[in-house]
KEDRENLO-448894 format. One line per 8 residues: number of its first residue (from 0); their letters; for each residue x, y negated, z negated of C-alpha. Coordinates in steps of 0.2 Angstrom, whole numbers. Layout:
<zamars>
NUM) A) X:Y:Z | ...
</zamars>
This chain:
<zamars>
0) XXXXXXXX) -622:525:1164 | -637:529:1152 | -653:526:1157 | -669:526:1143 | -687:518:1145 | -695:511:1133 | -715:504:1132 | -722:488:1126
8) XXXXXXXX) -733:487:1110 | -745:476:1104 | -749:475:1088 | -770:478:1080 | -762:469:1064 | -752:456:1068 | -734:451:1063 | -731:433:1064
16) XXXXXXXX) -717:427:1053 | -698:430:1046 | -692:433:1029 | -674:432:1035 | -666:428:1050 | -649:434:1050 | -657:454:1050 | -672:447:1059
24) XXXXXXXX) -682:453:1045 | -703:455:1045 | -713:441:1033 | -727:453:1035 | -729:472:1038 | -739:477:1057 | -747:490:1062 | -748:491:1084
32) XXXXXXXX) -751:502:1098 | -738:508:1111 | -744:508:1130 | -741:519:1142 | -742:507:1161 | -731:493:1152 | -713:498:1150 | -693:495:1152
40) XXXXXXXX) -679:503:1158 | -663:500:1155 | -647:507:1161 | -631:504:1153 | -612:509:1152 | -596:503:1142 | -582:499:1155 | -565:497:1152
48) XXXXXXXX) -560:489:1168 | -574:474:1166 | -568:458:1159 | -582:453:1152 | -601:459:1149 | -611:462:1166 | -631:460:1162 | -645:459:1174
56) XXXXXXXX) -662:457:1171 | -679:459:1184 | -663:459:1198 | -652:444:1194 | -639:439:1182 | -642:435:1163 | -646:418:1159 | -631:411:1147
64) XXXXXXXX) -644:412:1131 | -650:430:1136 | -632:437:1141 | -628:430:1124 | -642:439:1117 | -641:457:1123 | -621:456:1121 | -622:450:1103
72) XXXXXXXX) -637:466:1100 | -624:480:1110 | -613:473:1098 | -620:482:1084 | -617:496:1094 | -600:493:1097 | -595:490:1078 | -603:507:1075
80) XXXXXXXX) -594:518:1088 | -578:507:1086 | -581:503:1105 | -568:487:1111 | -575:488:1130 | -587:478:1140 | -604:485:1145 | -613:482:1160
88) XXXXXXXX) -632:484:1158 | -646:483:1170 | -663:480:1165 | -681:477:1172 | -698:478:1169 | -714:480:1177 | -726:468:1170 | -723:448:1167
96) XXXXXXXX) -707:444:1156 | -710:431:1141 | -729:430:1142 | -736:436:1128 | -733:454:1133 | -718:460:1121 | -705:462:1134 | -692:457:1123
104) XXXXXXXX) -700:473:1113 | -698:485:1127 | -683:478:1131 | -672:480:1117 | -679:498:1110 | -672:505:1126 | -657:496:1125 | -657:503:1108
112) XXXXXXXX) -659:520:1116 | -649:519:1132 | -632:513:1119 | -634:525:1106 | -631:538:1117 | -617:529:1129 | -609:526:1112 | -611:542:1107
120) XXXXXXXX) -618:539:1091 | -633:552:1089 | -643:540:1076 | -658:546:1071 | -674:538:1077 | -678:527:1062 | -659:521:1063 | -663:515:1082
128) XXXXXXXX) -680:507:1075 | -668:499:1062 | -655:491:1076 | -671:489:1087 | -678:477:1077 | -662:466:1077 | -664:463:1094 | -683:457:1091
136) XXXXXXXX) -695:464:1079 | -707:469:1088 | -693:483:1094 | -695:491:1082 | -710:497:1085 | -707:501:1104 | -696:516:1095 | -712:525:1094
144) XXXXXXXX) -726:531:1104 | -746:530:1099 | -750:521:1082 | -736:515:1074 | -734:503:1057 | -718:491:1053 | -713:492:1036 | -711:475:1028
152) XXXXXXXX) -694:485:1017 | -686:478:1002 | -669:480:1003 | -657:466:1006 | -650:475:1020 | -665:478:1029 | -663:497:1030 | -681:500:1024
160) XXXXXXXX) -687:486:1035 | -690:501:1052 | -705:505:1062 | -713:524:1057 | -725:532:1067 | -744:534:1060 | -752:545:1074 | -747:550:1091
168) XXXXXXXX) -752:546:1107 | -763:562:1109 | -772:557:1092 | -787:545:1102 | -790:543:1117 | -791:522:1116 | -788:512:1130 | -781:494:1134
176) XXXXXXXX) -789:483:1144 | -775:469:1149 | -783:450:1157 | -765:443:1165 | -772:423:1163 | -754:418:1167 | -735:425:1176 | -727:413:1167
184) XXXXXXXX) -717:411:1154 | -723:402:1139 | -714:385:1134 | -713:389:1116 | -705:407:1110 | -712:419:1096 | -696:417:1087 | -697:397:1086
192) XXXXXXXX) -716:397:1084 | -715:408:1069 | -701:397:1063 | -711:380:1065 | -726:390:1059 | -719:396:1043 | -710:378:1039 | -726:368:1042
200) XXXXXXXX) -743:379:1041 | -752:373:1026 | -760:390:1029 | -744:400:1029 | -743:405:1011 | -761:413:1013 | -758:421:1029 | -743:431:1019
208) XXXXXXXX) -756:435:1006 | -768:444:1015 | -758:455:1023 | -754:470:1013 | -776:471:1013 | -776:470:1032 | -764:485:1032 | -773:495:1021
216) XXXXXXXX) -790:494:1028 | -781:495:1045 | -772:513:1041 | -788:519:1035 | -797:514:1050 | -786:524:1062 | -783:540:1050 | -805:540:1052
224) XXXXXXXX) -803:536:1070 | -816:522:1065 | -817:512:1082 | -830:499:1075 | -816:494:1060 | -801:497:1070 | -809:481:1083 | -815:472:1068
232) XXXXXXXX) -799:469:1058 | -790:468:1077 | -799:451:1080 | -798:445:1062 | -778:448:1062 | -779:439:1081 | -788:425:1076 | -780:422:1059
240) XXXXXXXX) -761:422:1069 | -767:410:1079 | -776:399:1068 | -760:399:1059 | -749:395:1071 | -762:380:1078 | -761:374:1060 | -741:371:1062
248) XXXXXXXX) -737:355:1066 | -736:352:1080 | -751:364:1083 | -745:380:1093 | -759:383:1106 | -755:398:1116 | -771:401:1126 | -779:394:1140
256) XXXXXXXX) -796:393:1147 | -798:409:1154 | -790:416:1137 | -808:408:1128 | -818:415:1142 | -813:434:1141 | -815:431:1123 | -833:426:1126
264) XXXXXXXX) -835:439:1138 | -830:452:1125 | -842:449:1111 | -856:447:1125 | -853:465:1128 | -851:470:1111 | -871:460:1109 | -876:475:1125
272) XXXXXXXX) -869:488:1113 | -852:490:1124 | -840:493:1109 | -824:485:1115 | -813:472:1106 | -801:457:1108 | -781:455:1101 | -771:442:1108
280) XXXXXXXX) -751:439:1105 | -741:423:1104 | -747:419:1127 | -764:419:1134 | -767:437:1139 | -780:447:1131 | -781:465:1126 | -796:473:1127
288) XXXXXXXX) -797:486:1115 | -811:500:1121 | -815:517:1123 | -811:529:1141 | -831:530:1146 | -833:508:1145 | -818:506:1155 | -826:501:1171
296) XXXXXXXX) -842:490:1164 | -829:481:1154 | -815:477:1170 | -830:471:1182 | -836:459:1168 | -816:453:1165 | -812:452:1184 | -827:439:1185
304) XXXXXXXX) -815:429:1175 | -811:414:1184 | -792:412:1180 | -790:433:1176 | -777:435:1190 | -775:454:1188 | -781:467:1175 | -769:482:1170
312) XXXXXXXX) -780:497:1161 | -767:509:1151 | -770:524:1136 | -757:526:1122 | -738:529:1127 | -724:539:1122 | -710:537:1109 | -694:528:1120
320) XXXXXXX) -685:541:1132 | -669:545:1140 | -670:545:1157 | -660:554:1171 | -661:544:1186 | -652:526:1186 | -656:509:1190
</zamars>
């Protein structure tokens, strides 16, 4: 049994859209942030004597589309160390699952981890950000710790399509502020939002277009540890994913009112001088992007919230991990 952990991301310039299903391929590039308090571990081992694949997930058995899921990703495994047995895997994490959080990106870079190793198959990191992203895009990125981009790639194969590693964690000392609005799991995934977003956006084509600037500005920004820009382009690729995907018909609205307040609540800081920005993903959390000292000014004004059910503070984390101990 292998055991690795593996921490959520969230990206400061958004991905949001595919340019190929099949290799789960990236319309856009991103750039993200890994966190340390958010993570998943998985254990995992191939076993003859099982019939079938074993897969449990937060402490009870796989759905029949998620057992389907993670079975068909361990199969990429399987191929490549010419692997015939079953594997039982057992996975959790410690924040909400499905809620805007990138749990599925967690999830599948330490699966990517913990079956490289029980297949014995000693792929180079870039390789496992490569398989990662099979399993969801956002995997990819969870490969890495600190500030990490996701290469749009060219090739038909998508071996260029990987996550690499811009800065590590150790680089700055930034901080996430995370406003749970909600436990639950939202009605309308990321991978069928981006699909009705991209079939019916009249705004789509644009939101493509501007990427490649956003990227630009956003690498520059972080290689001069420029805070003020870092937040600015943070809330202009936020709101620009969301505008999109409201656009989509039907409309794609992944907030709720206590999202819009702590949005509020943000700038209204930012007017007293606090510099500390807003990103949201495909749910109604929001990231408070801020600085070590504002921590606390910025968690009393978010835990006024009505709706703000719980706040989790985190720095930067670490590249993915093998781990010894076992689930």
């Amino acid at each position: 049994m292998v055991t690795a952990k593996a921490h959520s991301n969230f990206a400061l310039i958004k991905y949001w859209g595919k340019r190929e299903e099949v290799l789960n391929l990236p319309a856009v590039g991103s750039i993200s942030i890994t966190l340390q308090e958010i993570f998943t571990i998985s254990s995992l081992m191939f076993d003859k004597s099982l019939a079938q694949d074993m897969i449990e997930i937060n402490g009870k058995a796989a759905s029949p589309q998620e057992a389907q899921r993670v079975s068909s990703f361990i199969d990429l495994f399987r191929r490549l160390g010419k692997i015939t047995a079953a594997v039982k895997v057992i996975s959790r994490n410690n924040f909400p699952t499905g809620a805007g959080l990138a749990s599925s990106a967690s999830a599948f870079a330490s699966l990517a981890l913990a079956a490289n190793q029980a297949a014995n198959l000693n792929l180079t990191s870039s390789k496992l950000s490569e398989l990662a992203r099979m399993g969801s895009g956002s995997a990819a990125r969870s490969i890495f710790g600190g500030f990490v981009e996701m290469k749009i790639g060219k090739r038909s194969d998508g071996s260029d399509s990987i996550a690499v590693p811009i800065a590590g964690k150790e680089f700055w000392d930034m901080h996430v502020l995370i406003a749970i609005t909600s436990e639950k799991q939202k009605e309308i995934g990321s991978t069928v939002g981006m699909k009705m977003t991209a079939a019916t956006s009249p705004y789509y084509p644009q939101w493509i277009n501007t990427n490649q600037s956003d990227l630009k500005e956003m690498r520059h920004a972080i290689q001069n540890k420029d805070f003020e820009k870092l937040g600015e382009l943070s809330e202009l690729s936020c709101l620009k994913m969301h505008a999109v995907a409201l656009s989509a018909n039907p409309g794609l609205i992944y907030w709720n009112s206590a999202t819009i307040d702590c949005m509020h609540a943000i700038r209204n800081l930012r007017k007293q001088n606090i510099p500390v920005y807003f990103t949201i993903d495909a749910g109604p959390q929001v990231k408070a992007i801020c600085l070590k000292g504002d921590i606390p000014v910025i968690q009393a004004e978010l835990k006024k919230i009505r709706g703000v059910k719980r706040i989790i503070s985190s720095a930067l984390g670490p590249d993915a991990s093998i781990l010894e101990d076992q689930l």
